[in-house]
Every structure is written in structure tokens, then in C-alpha cells.
N, C-alpha and C positions, 0 to 999 in steps of 0.2 A: 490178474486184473489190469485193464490197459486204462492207464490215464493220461491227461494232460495236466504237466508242471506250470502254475499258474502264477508264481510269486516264490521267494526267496527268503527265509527267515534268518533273524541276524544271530542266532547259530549255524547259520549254513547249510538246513535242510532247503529240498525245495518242498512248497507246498502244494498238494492237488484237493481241490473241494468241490461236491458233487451232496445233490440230495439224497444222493445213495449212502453214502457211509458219511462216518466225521471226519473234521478235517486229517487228512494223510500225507506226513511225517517224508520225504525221500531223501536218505545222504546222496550227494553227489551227482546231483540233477542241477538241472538249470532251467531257467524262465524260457517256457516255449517249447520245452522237448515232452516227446509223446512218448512214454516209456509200458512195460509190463512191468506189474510190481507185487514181490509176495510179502504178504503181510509176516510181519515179525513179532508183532507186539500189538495188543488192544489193552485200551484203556477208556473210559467211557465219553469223554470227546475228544481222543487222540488217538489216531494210529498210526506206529510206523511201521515202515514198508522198507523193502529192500529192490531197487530194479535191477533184473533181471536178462532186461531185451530194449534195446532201445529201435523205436520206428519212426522215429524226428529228434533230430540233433539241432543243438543250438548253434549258430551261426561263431556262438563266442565259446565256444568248447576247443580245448587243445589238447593235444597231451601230454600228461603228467612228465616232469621230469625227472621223480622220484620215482623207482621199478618198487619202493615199500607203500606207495600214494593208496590212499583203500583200507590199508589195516594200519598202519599207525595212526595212535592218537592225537597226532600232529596237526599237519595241514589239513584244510577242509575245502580249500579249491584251487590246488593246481590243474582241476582240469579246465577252471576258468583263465581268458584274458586279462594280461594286467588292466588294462583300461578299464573292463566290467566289472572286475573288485571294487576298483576306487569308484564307479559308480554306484557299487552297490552299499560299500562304507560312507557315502557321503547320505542315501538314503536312509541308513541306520539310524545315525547321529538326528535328520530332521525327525525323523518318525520320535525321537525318542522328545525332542526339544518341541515338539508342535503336540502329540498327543499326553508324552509324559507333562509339562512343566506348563501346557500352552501359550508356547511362548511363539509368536511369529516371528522369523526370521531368517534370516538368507543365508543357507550355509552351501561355499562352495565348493567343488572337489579336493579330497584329500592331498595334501602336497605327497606326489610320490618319492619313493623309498630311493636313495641314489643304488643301492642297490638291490634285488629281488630276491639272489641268489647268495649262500654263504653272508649272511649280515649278521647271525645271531653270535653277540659277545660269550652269552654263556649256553653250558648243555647240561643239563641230568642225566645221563645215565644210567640206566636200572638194571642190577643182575637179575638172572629169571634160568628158568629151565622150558626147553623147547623141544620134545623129540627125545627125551630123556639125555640131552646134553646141553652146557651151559650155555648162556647168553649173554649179549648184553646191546639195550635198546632202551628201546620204550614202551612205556603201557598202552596196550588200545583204550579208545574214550571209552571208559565208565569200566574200565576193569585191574586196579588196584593190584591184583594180583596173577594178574598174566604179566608177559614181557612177547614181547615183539623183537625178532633179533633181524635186524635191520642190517640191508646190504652197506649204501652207504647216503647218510644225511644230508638234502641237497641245500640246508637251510643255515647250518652252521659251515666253517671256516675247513677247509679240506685237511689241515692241521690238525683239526679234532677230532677229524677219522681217523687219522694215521694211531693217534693215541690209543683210542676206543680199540682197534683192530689190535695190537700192541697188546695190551694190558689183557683185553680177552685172551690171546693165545697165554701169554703169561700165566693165567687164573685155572685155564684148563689143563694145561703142563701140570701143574702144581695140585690136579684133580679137588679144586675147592666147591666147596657146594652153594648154589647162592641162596638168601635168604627166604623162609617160604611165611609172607607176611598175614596167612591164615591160622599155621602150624607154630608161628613166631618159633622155626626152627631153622636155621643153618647159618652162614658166615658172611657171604659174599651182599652187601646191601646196594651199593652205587658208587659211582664215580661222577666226578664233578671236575667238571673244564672249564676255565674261564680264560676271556685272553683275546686275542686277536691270529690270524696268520702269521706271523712274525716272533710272537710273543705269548706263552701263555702257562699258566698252572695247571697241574692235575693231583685233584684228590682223592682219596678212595674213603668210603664210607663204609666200614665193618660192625657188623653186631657184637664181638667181641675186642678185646682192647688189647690187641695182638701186632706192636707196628712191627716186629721182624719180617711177618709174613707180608703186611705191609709196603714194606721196603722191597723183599724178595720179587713181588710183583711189579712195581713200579719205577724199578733201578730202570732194566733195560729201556725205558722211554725218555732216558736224560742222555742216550745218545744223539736225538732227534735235538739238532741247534734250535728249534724255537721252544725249549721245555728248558724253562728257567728257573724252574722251583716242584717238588713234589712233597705230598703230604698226605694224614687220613684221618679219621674223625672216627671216634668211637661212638654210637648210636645204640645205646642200648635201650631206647627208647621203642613203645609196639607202634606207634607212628612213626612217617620218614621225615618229617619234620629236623632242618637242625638250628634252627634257631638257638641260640644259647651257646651251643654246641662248639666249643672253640677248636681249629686244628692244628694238631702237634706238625713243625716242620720236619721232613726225614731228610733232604738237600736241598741246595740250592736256594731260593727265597720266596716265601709266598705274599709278597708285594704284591699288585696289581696298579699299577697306575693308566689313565687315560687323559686324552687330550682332546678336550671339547671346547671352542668357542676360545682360543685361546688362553685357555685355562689347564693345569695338571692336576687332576685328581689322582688323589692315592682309594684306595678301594681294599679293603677287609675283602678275604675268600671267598667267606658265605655271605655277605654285604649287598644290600638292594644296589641297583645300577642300571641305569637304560641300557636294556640287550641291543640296543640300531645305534650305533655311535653317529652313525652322520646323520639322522634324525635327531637324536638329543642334540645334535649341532645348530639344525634346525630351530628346534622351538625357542633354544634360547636366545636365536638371531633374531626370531618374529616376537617376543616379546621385548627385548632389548629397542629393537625400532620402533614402538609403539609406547612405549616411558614416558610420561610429561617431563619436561624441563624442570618443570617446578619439584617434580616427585625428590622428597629428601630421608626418607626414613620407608624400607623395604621390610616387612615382615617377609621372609622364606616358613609358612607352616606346611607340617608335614615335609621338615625339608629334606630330612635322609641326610645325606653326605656333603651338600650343601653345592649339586648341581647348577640349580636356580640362581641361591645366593650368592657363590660368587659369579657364576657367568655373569651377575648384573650389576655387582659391587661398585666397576670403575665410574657408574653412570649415578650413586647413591653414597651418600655421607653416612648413613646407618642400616648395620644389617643388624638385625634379629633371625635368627635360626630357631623353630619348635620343631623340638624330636625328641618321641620316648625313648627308641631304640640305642642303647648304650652305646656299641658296636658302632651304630653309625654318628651318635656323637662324637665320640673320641677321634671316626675319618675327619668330621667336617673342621674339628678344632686343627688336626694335623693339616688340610687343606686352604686352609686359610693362612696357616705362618708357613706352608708351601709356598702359596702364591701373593701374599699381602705385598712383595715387592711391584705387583701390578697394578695395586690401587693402595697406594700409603697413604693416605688421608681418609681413608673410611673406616668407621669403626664397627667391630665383628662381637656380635653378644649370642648367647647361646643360651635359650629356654629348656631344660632338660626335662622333659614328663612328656603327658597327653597333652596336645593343644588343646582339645576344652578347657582342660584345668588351668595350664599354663596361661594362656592367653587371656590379656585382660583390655575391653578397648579403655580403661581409665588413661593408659600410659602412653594413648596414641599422639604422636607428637604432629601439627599441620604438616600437610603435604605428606601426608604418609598412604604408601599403598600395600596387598597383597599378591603373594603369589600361591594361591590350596594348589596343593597335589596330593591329595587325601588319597589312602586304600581304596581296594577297588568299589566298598560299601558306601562311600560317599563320604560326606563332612557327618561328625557327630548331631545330635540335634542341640544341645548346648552348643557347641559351636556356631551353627545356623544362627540360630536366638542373638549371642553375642555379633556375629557380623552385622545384623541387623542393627543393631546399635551403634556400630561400631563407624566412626566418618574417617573410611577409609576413602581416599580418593577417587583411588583406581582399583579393580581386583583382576585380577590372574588366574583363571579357574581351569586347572588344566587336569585332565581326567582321562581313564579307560574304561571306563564302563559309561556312556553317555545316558544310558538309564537314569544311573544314580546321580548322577550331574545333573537330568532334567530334573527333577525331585527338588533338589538341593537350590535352582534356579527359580523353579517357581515359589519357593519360602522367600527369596529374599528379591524378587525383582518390584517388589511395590519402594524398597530404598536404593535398589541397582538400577540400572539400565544398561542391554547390551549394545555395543557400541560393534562388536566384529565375533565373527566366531569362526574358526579355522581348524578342519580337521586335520592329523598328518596318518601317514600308514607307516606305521614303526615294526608290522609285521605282515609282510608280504604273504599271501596263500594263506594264512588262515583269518578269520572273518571279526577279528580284533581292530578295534582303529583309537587311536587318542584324538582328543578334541580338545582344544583351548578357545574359551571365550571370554571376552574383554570385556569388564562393564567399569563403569564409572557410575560413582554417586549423582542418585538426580538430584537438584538444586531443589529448596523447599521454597 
């Protein structure tokens, strides 16, 4: 079937629509290209297609720099220009704020990424069987139980190759089998990187609670000087989930600290954290610049490890921190008598729960603002309900799924007003983008 790619969906197919069939579904196309496509999947107004033959290329088509680009579950347009991403993530966000939330308003290009290549702080890792020998990679989109054994990741820190390549040869020496998460049978679950070039941990994740074999595999990669700490985490959970999941040290330290915005965070293993270090630099300089003078009292909800809070602290008399996640309470309290020598006059309180529950606007003190950085699902709807209420000065609504942000914007814009709305690209080649917009209370 030969069509024309007419439009771009904000998961990254392109789209073709004709009277002849329903709308059709293409990975790895672009706006404008005339392709042959074999259908892969019917559903009753969706098909996807796969192309096969391309007879018009997009003027903004390149090539991939990853030789895995296509089967990993990864990236979704390195065959695209950076320029056309950010055009095309700055469409996502309107589409989402104009038809989700209908809100009008001017959103202008994503601030890009200082870098495109090698930015990602963390990797998962997944063992798999390929060829009836081991692997280790990643899943293709929508298959849990395959692994993709990838040459080498052109989106994490080349540091994290060297490991992944390391620990595989290590795993296969040692003939260990990896997990098979249909059969919920064998050993080998994932390894987990986190860190920078320079600096970084590796943990391995085993279905059984075996750190000799542990160790056995993950010694050899403490001769590499940027491998500061290793470790592994017993998962004997039928999900990969490790939330809860705390990791035994086997050497070295599994600290993690980062440096944002003039601030040191310390960072738990498994621990939420912006994977684009010089983005989370970003947002918190563009919100930092936009603080009323007056602002005296900062709610951080949903703060995590208290990114927000303190990047904003030196410019605020009171912070409040809401966070259920224990894990990252116990960082933000360590982060704050890390860094309180950089703002010794403000004071650091910490709401432990669900911000629904937690959060109450009774205790809002004048001149008080927010900052959401809710999960990807959005703000709770008790939540919603309370901000409504709530006379907050200023808010901070900073989000990755702009979907669930419009939703969440049109509940409360009859007592907000957006004042700015800025998106950044904190993931280069695949068709994610964060979005922060600024509202301020309308005057009654």
C-alpha cells in the first residue's frame, strides 16, 4: 500500500489518512514522505503499518546514529533533525494545552538539550536470550519479554557501555542464564547504571539472593577509574519493579551525588532524579528567575529528593517538602543539612505522605507559592480541588506528560492565570518533552 505521511503523532508514528482505510499508524516516518507500507496490525479505526519502501523523503530525515535505531524500544526519531523535534515537541505540548485543557496560549520552542548525545544519567539494562546466547540490552516497545542486545547506546555516557560490555562478558563466562519473565525462570534480571562519565555505580539485579555470584561478576568492572561503587538487589518479585527494594553494597560506595544549580544532591541508587543533568539545571534557573520578590513561604509537592526545594531555597524564608516516597525523604532531609550552609536563614520542613492528604491550604502562610511536579498521571483530583482553594500566589506546574497537565489546567484556570509557559527537551530522539507553566492567582 503506497501512502502519503500527513502528520506526526505525539508517540512518534507518522500518520496516513485516506477514505480508503482508517487512520494508519507508521513507526519511523515523517511529515511529507510517500512510503509503501505493510499493514502489521488492524484494529477497527486503527492500523499499523510498517514501511517498507520509501518514494519521498523528508527534507528533515538523517541518519540514525545508533546502528540499534529501529528495534530498540528506545529512541523514536533519530532519523529526525534536532531542530524538527523541538518543532515537533513544542506542537505536542499546544495541541495538548489548546484542545486538552482549552486554554490559549503562546508556547514557544522547547529550550534544547545542551547535549543530544550521551546525556542520560541513568540506564536499565535487561538480561534476555538472543540466538540462544545471553544478552543484555533493552526491550523492544511493547515486548516485556524479549531483550534487544544492543551494539552500543548512543544516548547514555560511553562509561556505561564499557560496563554493560564488561559485566555481559563476565555473566556469559560464568554460563548464567537470564531471567525468563513469562516462565518466571532463571537468574540473570538487569543491571542498573547510574552516574555520570567520570563517576558512576553499577548494580545488578538477580532473581535469587546470591551476592557471591554477584560479586563474582561485577569485581572485574572496579578496575574501570570511573566505577566507584558496586552492588545488587535481590528481586524476587514476578514484576521488575524495585521500588522498596533496597541494595546490599558488595564495594566501594553506592552514594550518588549531583550538582545542579549550585546545589549538591546526594541521590539513593534506585531514587527518582532527572536523567538530563544540564536540563534539570535549566528549569530550575527559569523558575528561579521568575520568583516574585515578595514570594516567602515555597511549597516543593511531589518533591522527591528536594531538586526544586532547594534549588529555590536561597530566594525563600520557608520551604515545605511533600513526599510519600520514604527513600526520597530520608535524600531530601540529608540534602538540605548537605547544603543549608547556602541558605542559613531558611527554614526546611518536610510533609511525609500523599500530597492530597498531606497538603492543607488552611496553613498557607501570605506570599506563599508552589511548585507540582506530580507523576506522570497528573495532580490527584483532591489535590486539584484543594489548589483551587488554595491562595497560592504563584504556582509552578512543571510536568512530562502535557496531556495530564492540560486536564489538570483547565480545573483550576477559572482561579489561575497562565502568565508563561515553557517547554524544555530533557530527552533528545525520543518524542518526550517536559513543560513548565507559570500561573499566578487572578485577583477577585
Amino acid at each position: 500500500m503506497r501512502v502519503c505521511i500527513q502528520d506526526v503523532a505525539s508517540e512518534g508514528y507518522g500518520i496516513a489518512k485516506s477514505v480508503e482505510h482508517p487512520v494508519l499508524f507508521v513507526p519511523f516516518t515523517l511529515e511529507g514522505e510517500e512510503v509503501e507500507v505493510e499493514i502489521v496490525r488492524r484494529k477497527k479505526q486503527i492500523w499499523y503499518g510498517q514501511a517498507t519502501h520509501w518514494y519521498k523523503q523528508s527534507p528533515h530525515r538523517v541518519e540514525a546514529a545508533c546502528r540499534d535505531f529501529g528495534r530498540c524500544g528506545g529512541c523514536r526519531w533519530q532519523m529526525m533533525n534536532y531542530e524538527e523535534q523541538l518543532r515537533y515537541k513544542r506542537r505536542f505540548v499546544e495541541q495538548a494545552l489548546h484542545h486538552i485543557g482549552r486554554l490559549s496560549v503562546e508556547v514557544p520552542l522547547p529550550i534544547p538539550s545542551p547535549q543530544i548525545w550521551h546525556y542520560r544519567n541513568k540506564a536499565e539494562y535487561a538480561f534476555g536470550t538472543q540466538a540462544g546466547a545471553l544478552t543484555l540490552g533493552f526491550h523492544p516497545r511493547g515486548a516485556f519479554d524479549q531483550v534487544i542486545g544492543i551494539q552500543t547506546c548512543q544516548i547514555v555516557p560511553q562509561a556505561f557501555e564499557q560496563v554493560r560490555k564488561a559485566v555481559l562478558r563476565q555473566a556469559q563466562a560464568l554460563s548464567l542464564p537470564a531471567y525468563d519473565p513469562r516462565r518466571h525462570k532463571g537468574f540473570l534480571r538487569s543491571l542498573l547504571v547510574r552516574g555520570t562519565e567520570e563517576k558512576l555505580i553499577a548494580i545488578l539485579v538477580l532473581a535469587e539472593d546470591q551476592p557471591a555470584i554477584a560479586e563474582a561478576i561485577l569485581t572485574p568492572i572496579l578496575s574501570f577509574p570511573f566505577v566507584q561503587g558496586i552492588g545488587y538487589i535481590h528481586n524476587p518479585r514476578l514484576n521488575d519493579s524495585l521500588q522498596g527494594l533496597e541494595p546490599s553494597t558488595l564495594a566501594g560506595t553506592l552514594s550518588l551525588s549531583y550538582s545542579v544549580a549550585g546545589m549538591e544532591y546526594l541521590v539513593a541508587p534506585n531514587a527518582f532524579f532527572q536523567v538530563n543533568l544540564g536540563q534539570a539545571e535549566a528549569m530550575v534557573a527559569w523558575i528561579r528567575q521568575r520568583i516574585s520578590s515578595r514570594a516567602k513561604v515555597l511549597y516543593d509537592i511531589y518533591g522527591g529528593v528536594g531538586l526544586f526545594g532547594l534549588g529555590l531555597a536561597p530566594q525563600i524564608e520557608r520551604v515545605v517538602l511533600l513526599e510519600q516516597e520514604k527513600q526520597a525523604v530520608e535524600s531530601a532531609r540529608q540534602n538540605f543539612l548537605h547544603n543549608q550552609h547556602r541558605f542559613p536563614n531558611t527554614i526546611w520542613e518536610i510533609g511525609e505522605g500523599k500530597a492530597e492528604i498531606v497538603f492543607s491550604e488552611a496553613e498557607l502562610a501570605p506570599f506563599s507559592i508552589a511548585v507540582l511536579d506530580p507523576p506522570r498521571e497528573g495532580l490527584h483530583p483532591r489535590l486539584r480541588r484543594a489548589l483551587r482553594k488554595a491562595p497560592f500566589s504563584e504556582v509552578f506546574y512543571v510536568s512530562c506528560h502535557p496531556a495530564a497537565q492540560a486536564r489538570d489546567l483547565a480545573e483550576i484556570q477559572s482561579e489561575y492565570e497562565i502568565v508563561e509557559v515553557q517547554p524544555f527537551d530533557l530527552f533528545p530522539h525520543t518524542t518526550s518533552v517536559e513543560n513548565i507553566v507559570w500561573l499566578r492567582r487572578r485577583e477577585d
